[in-house]
C-alpha positions, 0 to 999 in steps of 0.5 A: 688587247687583241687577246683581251677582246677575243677573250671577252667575246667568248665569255659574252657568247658573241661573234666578230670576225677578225676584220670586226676585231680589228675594226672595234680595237681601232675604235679604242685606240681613236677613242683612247686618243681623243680622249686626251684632248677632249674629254670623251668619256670618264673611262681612261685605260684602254682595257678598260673602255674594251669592258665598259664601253665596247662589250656593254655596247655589243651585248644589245646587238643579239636583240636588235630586230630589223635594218634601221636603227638611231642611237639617241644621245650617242656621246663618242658613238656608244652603243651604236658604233660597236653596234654598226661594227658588227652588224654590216646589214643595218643602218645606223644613226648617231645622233649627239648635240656636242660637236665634239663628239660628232667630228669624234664619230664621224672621223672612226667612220672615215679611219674604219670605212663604216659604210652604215653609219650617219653622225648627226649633230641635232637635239633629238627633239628637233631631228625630223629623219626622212625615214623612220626606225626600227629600233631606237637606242639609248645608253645615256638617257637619265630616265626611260620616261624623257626617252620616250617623250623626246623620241616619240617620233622616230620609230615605225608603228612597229619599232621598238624602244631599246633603253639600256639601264642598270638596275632593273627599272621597276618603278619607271615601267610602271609609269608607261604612257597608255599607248606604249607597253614593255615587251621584254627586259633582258638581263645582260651579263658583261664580262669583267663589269660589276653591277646589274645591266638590264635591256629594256624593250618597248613598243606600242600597246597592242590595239 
């Protein structure tokens, strides 16, 4: 496993140390053994989950700009626990309304001694945080457009929108709210992992 990841991690053109390695192959083994008891993730091989689940979380962290960050609908921690793994500097918030997979979160953040990461269980309409964030992630959202009205209050007046798809989502930018535009969409390349990965990035319209 070890050999596998260094391996992807070449192929992504990404860095982790040997500590951070070790960090995100802790990560799967708690993954793979929660897994059986509560049903985290449909992903059942280990090798399986280091492609689908910790690459396809690692290959936003390159376009993450600024120290806050909120993963919304984070399910067992993804993408922002491989994020917070490998990005030390900034803070993260996972925020999941099934406690199951809150105590899941908050356990690999005790096991593995991550000191940016904050699990909370709240619906993310009724999560008020004392501090904004720069960017505010999501993996899971069925639709750009619920994001970006549930989420409406948590990014700065400068933060940005990071929305993880698949293929790229042309007819739901087209249907952006007039205060909010599409700054980038960046194609990722995932080792190992068929089918189209886009990041879509939004902000605020420009006055």
């Amino acid at each position: 496993m070890k050999e596998k990841l260094q391996q992807l991690l070449v192929r992504a053109d990404l860095q982790a140390s040997d500590d951070q390695q070790r960090q995100l192959l802790e990560l799967v083994a708690l993954l793979d053994k929660w897994n059986k008891a509560y049903n985290l993730t449909s992903v059942r091989d280990p090798s399986d989950m280091l492609v689908r689940h910790i690459l396809d979380s690692l290959v936003v962290s390159p376009y993450l700009e600024g120290r806050r960050f909120i993963d919304v609908g984070t399910g067992p921690g993804l993408p922002g626990l491989p994020l917070a793994i490998v990005n030390p500097d900034k803070q993260f918030v996972l925020l999941d309304s099934l406690g199951k997979r809150i105590r899941f979160i908050r356990t690999v953040v005790h096991q593995l001694g991550l000191k940016n990461v904050e699990a909370v269980q709240s619906r993310v309409e009724d999560f008020c945080p004392e501090q904004k964030f720069d960017g505010v992630l999501s993996r899971a959202f069925a639709s750009l457009d619920d994001m970006l009205s549930w989420c409406a209050h948590l990014p700065t007046a400068e933060g940005r929108f990071l929305a993880l798809k698949g293929q790229y989502p042309e007819q739901e930018l087209q249907s952006l709210p007039a205060h909010l535009e599409c700054h980038r969409v960046y194609p990722l390349t995932v080792p190992e992992q068929e089918g189209d990965r886009h990041l879509v990035v939004i902000k605020q319209a420009s006055q």
